[in-house]
N, C-alpha and C positions, 0 to 999 in steps of 0.2 A: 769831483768827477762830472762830464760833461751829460745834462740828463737826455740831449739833443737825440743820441744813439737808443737804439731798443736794447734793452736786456741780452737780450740775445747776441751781440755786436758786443756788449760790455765784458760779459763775461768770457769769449773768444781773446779777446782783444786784453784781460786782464792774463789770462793764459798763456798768450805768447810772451807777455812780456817776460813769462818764465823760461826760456827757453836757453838753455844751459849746453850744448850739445859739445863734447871732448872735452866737460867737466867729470872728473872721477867721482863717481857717483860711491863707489868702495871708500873714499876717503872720508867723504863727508859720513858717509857710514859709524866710520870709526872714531873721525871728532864727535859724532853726537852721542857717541857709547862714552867715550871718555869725559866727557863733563858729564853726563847722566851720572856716570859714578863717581866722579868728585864730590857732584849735589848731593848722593847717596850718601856718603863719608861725612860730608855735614850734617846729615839728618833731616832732609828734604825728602819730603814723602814723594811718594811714588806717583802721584796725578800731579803734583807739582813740578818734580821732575822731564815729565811729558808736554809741560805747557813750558816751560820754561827754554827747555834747547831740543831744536830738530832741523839741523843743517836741510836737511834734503828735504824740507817744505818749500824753499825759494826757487826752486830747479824743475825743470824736464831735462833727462838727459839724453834724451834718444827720438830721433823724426817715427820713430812707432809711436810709441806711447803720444808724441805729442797727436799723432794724426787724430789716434785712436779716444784720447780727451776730447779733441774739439769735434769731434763725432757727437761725443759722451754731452759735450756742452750744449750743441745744436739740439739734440731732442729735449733736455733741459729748459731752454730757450726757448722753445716750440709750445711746451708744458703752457711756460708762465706766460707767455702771451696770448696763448688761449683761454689759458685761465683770467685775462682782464689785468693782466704786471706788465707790459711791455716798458713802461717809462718807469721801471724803479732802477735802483742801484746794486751794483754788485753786494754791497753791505748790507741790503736790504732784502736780495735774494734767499740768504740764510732762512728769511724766517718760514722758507715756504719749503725748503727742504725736507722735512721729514713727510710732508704732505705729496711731496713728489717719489719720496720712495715708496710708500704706502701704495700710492697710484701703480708703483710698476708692481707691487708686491698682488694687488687686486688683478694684473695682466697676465700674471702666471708668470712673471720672470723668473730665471732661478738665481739662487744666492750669489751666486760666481758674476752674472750679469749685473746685479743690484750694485755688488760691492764694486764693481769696475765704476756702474755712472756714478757713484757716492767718490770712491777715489779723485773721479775728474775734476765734480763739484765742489769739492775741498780744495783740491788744489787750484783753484783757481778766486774760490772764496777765503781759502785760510781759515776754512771753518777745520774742527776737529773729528773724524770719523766717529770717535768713541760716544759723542752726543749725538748719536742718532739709533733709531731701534733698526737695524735689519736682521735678517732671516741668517744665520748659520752656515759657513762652506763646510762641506764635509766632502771630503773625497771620495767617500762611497758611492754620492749619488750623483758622479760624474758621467756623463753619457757618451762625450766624446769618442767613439773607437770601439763602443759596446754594441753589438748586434748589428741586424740588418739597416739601411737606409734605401730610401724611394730611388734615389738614383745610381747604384751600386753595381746594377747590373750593366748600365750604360756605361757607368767609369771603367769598367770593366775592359770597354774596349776603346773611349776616346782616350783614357789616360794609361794606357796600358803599359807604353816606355817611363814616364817617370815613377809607377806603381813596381815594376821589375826595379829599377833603378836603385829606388827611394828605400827597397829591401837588404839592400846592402850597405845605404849610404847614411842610411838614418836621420837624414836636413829637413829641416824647415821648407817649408814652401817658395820663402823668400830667399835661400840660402841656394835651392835649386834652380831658382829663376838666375842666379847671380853664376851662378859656375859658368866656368870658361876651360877649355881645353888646355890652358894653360895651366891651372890650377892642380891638374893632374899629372902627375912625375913620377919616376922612379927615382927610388935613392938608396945605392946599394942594390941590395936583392928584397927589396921593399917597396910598396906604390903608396905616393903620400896623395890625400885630397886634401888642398886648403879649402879653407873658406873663411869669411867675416861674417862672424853672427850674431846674435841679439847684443844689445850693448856693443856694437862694433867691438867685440871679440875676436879674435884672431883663432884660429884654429889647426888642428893639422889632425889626420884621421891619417891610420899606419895599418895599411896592409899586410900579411906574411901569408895566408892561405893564398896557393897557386892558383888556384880557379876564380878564386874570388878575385885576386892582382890579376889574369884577364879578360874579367867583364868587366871592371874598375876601366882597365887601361884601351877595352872596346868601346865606352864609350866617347871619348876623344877620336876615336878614329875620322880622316875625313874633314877633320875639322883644322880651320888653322888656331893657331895659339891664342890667338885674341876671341877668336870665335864663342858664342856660349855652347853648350851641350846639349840643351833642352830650348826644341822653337814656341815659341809663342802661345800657339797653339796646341801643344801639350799641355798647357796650363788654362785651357779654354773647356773648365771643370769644377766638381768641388769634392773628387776625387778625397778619400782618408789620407791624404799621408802622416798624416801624423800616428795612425794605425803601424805603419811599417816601420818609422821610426819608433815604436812600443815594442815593434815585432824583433828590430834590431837590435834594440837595448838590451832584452832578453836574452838573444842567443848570445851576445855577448857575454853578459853575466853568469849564461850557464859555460861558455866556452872558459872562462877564466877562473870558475869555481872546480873543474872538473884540470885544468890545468895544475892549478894548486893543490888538488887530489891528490894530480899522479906524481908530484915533482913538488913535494914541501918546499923546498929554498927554494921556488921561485917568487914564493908570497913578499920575500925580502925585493925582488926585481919588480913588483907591481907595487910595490911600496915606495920605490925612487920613481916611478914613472908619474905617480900621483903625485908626490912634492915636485918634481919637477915643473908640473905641472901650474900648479899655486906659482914657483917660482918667475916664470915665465909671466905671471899675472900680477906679480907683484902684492903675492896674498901670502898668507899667513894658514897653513893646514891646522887649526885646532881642532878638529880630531880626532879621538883616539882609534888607532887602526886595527886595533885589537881587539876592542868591545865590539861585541855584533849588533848591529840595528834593530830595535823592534817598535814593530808598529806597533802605535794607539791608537785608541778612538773608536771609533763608526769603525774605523776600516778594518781592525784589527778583529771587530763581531763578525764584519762581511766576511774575511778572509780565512776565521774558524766556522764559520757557517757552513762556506764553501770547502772546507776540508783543506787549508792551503797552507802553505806557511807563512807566521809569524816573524821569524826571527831572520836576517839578512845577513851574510856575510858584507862590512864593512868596505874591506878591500875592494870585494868586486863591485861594490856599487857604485864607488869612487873613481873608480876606474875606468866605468862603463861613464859618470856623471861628466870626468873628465876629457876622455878619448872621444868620445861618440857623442853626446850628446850637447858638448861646449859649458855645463854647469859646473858650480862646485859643493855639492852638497849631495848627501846621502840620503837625505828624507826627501826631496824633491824627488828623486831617481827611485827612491823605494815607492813611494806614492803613486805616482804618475805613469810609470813607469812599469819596472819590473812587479811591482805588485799588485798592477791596478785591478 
């Protein structure tokens, strides 16, 4: 490798080359589960296992994650040429890695942040996470969405249509800036919103409350088909939304537990909506829609401290992971989510 370039340019630059983008990122998933258990079947221990096959080490699958690596790379980068490494090698950067997390661990970063720059740094070193010390994620001591912030009361009023909006819509930031007038339709006596979302996901959100199908169907107004919903300047903020899509999830979850109250058989009709759902994605629902979800951990102390519940109906979580939020999992959605 050329030693011409500064560290910084090398490790970018080793990065892109990963750059996989309308690679099934779920496939490679599933090859590197199936030879993990063949290794297993042989008798290949379980660290050997992990070094041995990991499809989705050679990949970025998504212009997010890549931006957000070479983000990750650049302050790395920064590190070691301050630190007196500009002229080493990507191979050679490993050894300075754990000294780099320590550094941000001394900065007050939280674990969530640490593991993202370590994430970057591996993938672009091919070094392995598991050989370095850091700090613990625990969902408890998630901050996102909890209490007051310094500019809240201003979002209050510059972002005020996509915060109305976003309480219905439950989107990404990114997913809000993307919507188009067009995306919004009726079908039947139903108002569908598409959208493409993380993982260029495809999605469809299915209206049936009448009030609800016309604020949905007021926002298009005005607008032509190609037109977006939301100008520019709506998004000229750092407004929560990811609070309303928490606040979404929720009424969801309770609208569809209180549903299956009143009306036992319909748990069977939110049960085709969820495999459908995997269907559509070319996935595979393992599982069981019958066991209830309960949390562990930290969060499971926070949540009996707090006097809350424990235990999840399955159904609605999946339902709520799958319709609303474009996931496909229960613990993400109980976590994050409806429990947080």
């Amino acid at each position: 490798m050329a030693r011409g370039n500064s560290i910084k340019f090398l490790l970018r630059q080793a990065l892109g080359e990963k750059a996989s983008y309308g690679r099934s990122k779920y496939d490679d998933k599933v090859s590197t589960f199936e030879k993990r258990e063949e290794l297993k079947q042989r008798g290949v221990s379980f660290e050997d296992r992990l070094d041995a096959v990991n499809d989705l080490q050679p990949h970025v699958y998504s212009y997010c994650t890549m931006d957000t690596y070479q983000q990750q790379l650049g302050y790395f980068g920064d590190w070691l040429i301050e630190n007196g490494h500009k002229k080493i090698s990507v191979e050679e950067s490993k050894d300075y890695i754990q000294e780099y997390l320590d550094h941000l661990v001394s900065k007050g970063q939280s674990a969530w942040s640490i593991n993202t720059a370590l994430s970057a740094i591996c993938k672009a070193t091919d070094a392995h996470m598991r050989d370095y010390d850091k700090p613990a994620r625990r969902v408890s001591e998630i901050e996102r969405g909890k209490g007051e912030r310094t500019n809240d009361a201003l979002n209050d009023k510059k972002a005020a249509t996509i915060l109305r909006a976003n309480r219905l819509l439950g989107m990404r930031r990114s997913e809000l800036k993307s919507l188009r007038a067009g995306d919004i339709f009726e079908r039947g006596d139903t108002v569908v919103v598409k959208a493409i979302g993380k993982g260029g996901r495809y999605n469809e959100q299915i209206f049936t409350d009448q009030k609800e199908k016309e604020i949905i169907l007021g926002l298009k107004e005005g607008h032509a088909e190609t037109d977006r919903v939301f100008a520019p300047e709506d998004f000229q903020n750092d407004a929560d939304l990811h609070y309303q899509r928490q606040l979404r999830a929720v009424e969801v979850y309770e609208r569809v537990i209180e549903d299956m109250k009143q009306h036992p058989e319909r748990r069977d009709y939110y049960k085709e909506q969820i495999y459908q759902k995997y269907h559509e994605r070319n996935r595979t629902c393992r599982e069981n829609l019958d066991n209830p979800y309960c949390v562990r951990g930290a969060n499971r102390q926070r949540l009996l401290a707090e006097g809350r519940e424990v235990t999840y109906d399955r159904v609605a979580l999946l339902y709520v992971s799958t319709h609303v939020l474009s996931h496909t999992r229960s613990d993400t959605t109980a976590q994050f989510y409806v429990a947080k």
